[in-house]
C-alpha positions as CSV (number, residue, x, y, z in Angstrom):
1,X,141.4,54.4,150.9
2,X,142.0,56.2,147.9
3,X,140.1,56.8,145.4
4,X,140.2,55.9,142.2
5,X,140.6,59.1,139.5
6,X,138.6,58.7,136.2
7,X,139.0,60.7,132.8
8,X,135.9,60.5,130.9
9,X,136.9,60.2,127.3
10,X,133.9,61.4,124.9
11,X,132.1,63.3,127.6
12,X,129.3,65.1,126.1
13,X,127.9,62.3,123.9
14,X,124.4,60.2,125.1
15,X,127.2,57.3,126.6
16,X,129.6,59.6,128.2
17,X,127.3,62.0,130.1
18,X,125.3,59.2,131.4
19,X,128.6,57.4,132.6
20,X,129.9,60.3,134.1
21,X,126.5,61.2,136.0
22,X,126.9,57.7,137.8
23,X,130.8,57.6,138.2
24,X,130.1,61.0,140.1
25,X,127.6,59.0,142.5
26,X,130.6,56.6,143.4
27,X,131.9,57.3,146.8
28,X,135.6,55.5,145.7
29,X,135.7,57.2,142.0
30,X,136.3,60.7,141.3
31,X,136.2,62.0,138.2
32,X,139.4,64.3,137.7
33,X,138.6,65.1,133.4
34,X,136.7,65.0,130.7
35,X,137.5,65.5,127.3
36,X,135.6,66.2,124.2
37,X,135.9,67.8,120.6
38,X,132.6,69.7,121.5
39,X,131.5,72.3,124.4
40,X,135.2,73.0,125.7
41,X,134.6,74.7,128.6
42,X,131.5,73.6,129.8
43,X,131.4,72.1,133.7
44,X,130.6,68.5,133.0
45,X,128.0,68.5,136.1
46,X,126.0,71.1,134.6
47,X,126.0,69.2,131.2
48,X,124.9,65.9,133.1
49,X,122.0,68.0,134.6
50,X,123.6,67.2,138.2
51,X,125.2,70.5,140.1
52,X,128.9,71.7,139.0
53,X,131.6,68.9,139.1
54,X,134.3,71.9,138.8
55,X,135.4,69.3,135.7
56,X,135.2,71.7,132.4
57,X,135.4,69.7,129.0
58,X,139.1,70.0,127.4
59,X,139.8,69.2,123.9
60,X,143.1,67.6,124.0
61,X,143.5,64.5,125.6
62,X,147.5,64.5,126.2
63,X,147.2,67.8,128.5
64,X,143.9,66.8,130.4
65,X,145.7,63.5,131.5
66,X,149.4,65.4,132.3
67,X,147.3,67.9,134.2
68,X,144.7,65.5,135.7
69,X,147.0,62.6,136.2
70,X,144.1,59.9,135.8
71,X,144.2,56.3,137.3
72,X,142.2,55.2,134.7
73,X,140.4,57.0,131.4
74,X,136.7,55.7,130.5
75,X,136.5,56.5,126.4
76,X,133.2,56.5,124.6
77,X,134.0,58.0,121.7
78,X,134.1,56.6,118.1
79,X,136.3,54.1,116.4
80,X,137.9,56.6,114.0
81,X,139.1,58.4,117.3
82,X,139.8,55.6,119.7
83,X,142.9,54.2,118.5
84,X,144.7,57.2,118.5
85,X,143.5,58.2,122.3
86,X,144.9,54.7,123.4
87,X,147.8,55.6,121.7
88,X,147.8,58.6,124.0
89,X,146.9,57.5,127.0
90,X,148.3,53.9,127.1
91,X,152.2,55.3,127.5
92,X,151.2,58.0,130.2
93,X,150.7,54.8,132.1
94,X,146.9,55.5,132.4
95,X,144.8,52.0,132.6
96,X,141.8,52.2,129.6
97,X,138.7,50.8,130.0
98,X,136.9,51.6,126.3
99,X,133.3,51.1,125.4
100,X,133.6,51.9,121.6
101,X,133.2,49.2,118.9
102,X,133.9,48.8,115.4
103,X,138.1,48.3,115.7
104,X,139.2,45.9,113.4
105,X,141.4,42.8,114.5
106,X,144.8,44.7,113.4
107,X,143.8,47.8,115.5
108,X,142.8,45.3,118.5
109,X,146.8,43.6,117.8
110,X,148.0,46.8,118.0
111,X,146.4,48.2,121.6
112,X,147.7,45.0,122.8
113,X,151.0,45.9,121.8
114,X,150.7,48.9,123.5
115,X,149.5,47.6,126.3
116,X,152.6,45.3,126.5
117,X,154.9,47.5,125.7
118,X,154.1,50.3,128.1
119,X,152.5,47.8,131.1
120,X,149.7,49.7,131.2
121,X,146.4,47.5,131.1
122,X,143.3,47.9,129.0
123,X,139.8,46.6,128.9
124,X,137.4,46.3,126.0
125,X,133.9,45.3,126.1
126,X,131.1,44.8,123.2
127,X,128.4,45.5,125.8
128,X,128.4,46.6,129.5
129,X,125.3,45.2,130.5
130,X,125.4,42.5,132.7
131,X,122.3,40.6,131.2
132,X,123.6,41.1,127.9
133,X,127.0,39.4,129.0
134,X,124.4,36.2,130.1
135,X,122.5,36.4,126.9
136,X,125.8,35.9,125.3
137,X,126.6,32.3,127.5
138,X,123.4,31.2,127.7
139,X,123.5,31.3,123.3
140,X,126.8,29.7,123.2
141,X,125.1,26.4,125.4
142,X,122.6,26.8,123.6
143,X,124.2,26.1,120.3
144,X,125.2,22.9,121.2
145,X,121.9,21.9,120.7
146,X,120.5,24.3,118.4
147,X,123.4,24.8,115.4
148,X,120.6,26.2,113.3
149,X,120.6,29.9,114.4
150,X,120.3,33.7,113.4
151,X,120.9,37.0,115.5
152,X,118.5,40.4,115.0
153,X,120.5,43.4,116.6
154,X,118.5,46.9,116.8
155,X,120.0,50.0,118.1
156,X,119.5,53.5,118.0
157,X,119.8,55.5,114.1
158,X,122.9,56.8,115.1
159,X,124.9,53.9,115.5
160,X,128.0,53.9,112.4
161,X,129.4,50.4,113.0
162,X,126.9,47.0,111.9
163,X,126.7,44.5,113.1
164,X,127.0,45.4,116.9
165,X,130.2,44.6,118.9
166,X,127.5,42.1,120.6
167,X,126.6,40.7,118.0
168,X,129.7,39.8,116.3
169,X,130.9,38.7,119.9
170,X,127.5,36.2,120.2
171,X,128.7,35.0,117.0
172,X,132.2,34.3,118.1
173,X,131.0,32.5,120.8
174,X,128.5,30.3,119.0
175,X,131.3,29.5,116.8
176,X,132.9,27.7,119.6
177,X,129.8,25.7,120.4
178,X,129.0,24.5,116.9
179,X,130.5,23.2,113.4
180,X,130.1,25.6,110.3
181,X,127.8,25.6,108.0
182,X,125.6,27.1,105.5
183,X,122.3,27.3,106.6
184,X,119.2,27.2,105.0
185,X,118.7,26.0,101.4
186,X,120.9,25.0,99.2
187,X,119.0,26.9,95.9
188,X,118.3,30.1,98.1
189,X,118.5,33.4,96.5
190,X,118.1,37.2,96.7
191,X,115.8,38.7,95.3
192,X,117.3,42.1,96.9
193,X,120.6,41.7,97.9
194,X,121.7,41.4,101.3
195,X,118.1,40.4,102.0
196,X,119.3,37.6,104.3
197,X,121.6,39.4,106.1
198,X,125.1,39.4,107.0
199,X,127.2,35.8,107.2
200,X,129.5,34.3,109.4
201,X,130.6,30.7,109.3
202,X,127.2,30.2,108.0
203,X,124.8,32.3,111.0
204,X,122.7,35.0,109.5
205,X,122.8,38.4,111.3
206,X,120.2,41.3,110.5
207,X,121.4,44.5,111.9
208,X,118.2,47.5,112.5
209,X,118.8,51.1,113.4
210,X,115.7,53.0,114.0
211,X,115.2,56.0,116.2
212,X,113.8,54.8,119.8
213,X,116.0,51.7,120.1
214,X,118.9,51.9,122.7
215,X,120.7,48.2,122.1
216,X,118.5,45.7,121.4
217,X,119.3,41.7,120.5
218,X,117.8,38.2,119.8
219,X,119.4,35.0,119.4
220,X,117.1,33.1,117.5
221,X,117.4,29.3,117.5
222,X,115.1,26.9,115.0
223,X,115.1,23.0,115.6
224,X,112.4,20.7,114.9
225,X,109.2,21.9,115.2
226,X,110.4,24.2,118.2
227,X,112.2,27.9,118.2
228,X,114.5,29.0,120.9
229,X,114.8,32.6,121.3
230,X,117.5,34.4,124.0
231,X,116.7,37.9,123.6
232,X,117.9,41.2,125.5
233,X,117.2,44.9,125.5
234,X,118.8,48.0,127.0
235,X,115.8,50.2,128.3
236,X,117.9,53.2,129.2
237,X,121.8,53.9,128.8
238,X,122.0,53.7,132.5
239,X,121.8,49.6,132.0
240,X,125.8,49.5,131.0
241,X,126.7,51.4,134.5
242,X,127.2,48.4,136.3
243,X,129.3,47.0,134.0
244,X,131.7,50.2,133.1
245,X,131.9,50.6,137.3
246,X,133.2,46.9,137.5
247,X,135.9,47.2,134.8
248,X,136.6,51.1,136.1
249,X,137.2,49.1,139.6
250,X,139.4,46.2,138.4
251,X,140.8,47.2,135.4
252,X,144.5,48.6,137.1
253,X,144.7,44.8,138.7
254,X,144.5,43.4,134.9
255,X,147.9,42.9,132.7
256,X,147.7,43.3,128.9
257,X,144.6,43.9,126.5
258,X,141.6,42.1,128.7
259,X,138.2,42.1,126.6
260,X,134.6,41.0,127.4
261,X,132.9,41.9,130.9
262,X,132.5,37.4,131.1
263,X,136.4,37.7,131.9
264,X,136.3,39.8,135.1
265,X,132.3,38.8,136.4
């Protein structure tokens, strides 16, 4: 059987060395590229602290993929770089399976013309790990029950984009589950602004980024006399393998823009 060839977009960042050290352990994937804006040159085993891949880091995507030929490209990147390597590697007829938040709804509209367009799939997550994805569903049933409800994300003092990708998702799909509504007083004020978070059809969300955190969230529910908390937290990066090996595996037998690991567990 053949194996399945894998550009790793964003190589030398925390995300993409950590992917590529466990897409290298797969005995069905084989990583053919990696690309990055920093350490051209460099043999991506060596930077993953493994022994040499004979993968150096290229700075332009558009050659690495003609050279490479790719099955699919992983991209961890950023979101002011994302879009335009989608736009790249979408036509070449490579499939996408992309771990970087922060797009906007018109950016999303416009991958999935892409997709369309050029048949080439793509899959988008908010979060990798597999008990995040259950945090997720077990907050939407939850939410049936408990309407009253706010979300505390932490993650790493790096992070550009707040809330989380999970955390807007959890919100989504508590929306679903619940009517809107303000919640909390009706006379409440600020006495510093932005004190009680960010709002969305009337949840709360507090977003933290302190050095030590990887991805960290709690879906706090209040009803009477009782609180309900569904909480999660990434100990290492190595927790979102599992799901980035999934989508790498299935994302060629997907058709358009596919996003959330619930669609394809």
């Amino acid at each position: 059987m053949a194996k399945i060839k894998v550009l790793v977009n964003g190589a030398t960042g925390k995300m993409g060395r950590t992917m590529a050290a466990g897409i290298a352990k797969e005995h069905d994937l084989q990583i053919v590229s990696a690309v990055d804006v920093k350490l051209s040159g460099m043999d991506l085993g060596n930077l993953c602290g493994m022994e040499p891949f004979g993968v150096c880091i290229e700075e332009d995507l558009g050659k690495a993929i003609e050279k490479s030929q790719p099955d699919v490209m992983v991209d961890f990147t950023n979101a002011q770089a994302v879009l335009k390597n989608l736009r790249i590697a979408l036509p070449r007829k490579v499939a996408c399976v992309v771990g970087t938040t922060g797009l906007g709804e018109k950016e999303m509209a416009e991958i999935e013309q892409l997709t369309k367009e050029y048949g080439t799939p793509a899959f988008f997550a908010s979060n990798f790990a597999l008990g995040a994805v259950l945090m997720m569903r077990f907050a939407q049933q939850a939410a049936a029950y408990f309407p009253n409800v706010e979300i505390i994300e932490r993650h790493h003092d790096q992070k550009i984009d707040a809330p989380s990708g999970t955390a807007v998702s959890t919100m989504k799909m508590i929306a679903k589950a619940r009517k809107a509504f303000m919640q909390g007083t009706a006379n409440e004020f600020e006495k510093i602004p932005c004190s009680r978070g960010g709002e969305y059809q009337g949840m709360r969300v507090h977003s933290m980024r302190l050095p030590g955190y990887i991805a960290s969230q709690q879906v706090v529910f209040g009803g009477t006399g009782q609180i309900l908390t569904i909480s999660h937290e990434a100990m290492s990066r190595e927790t979102f393998l599992p799901g980035v090996l999934m989508a790498i595996r299935k994302v060629q037998s997907l058709s358009g823009l596919t996003r959330d690991l619930d669609s394809i567990m």
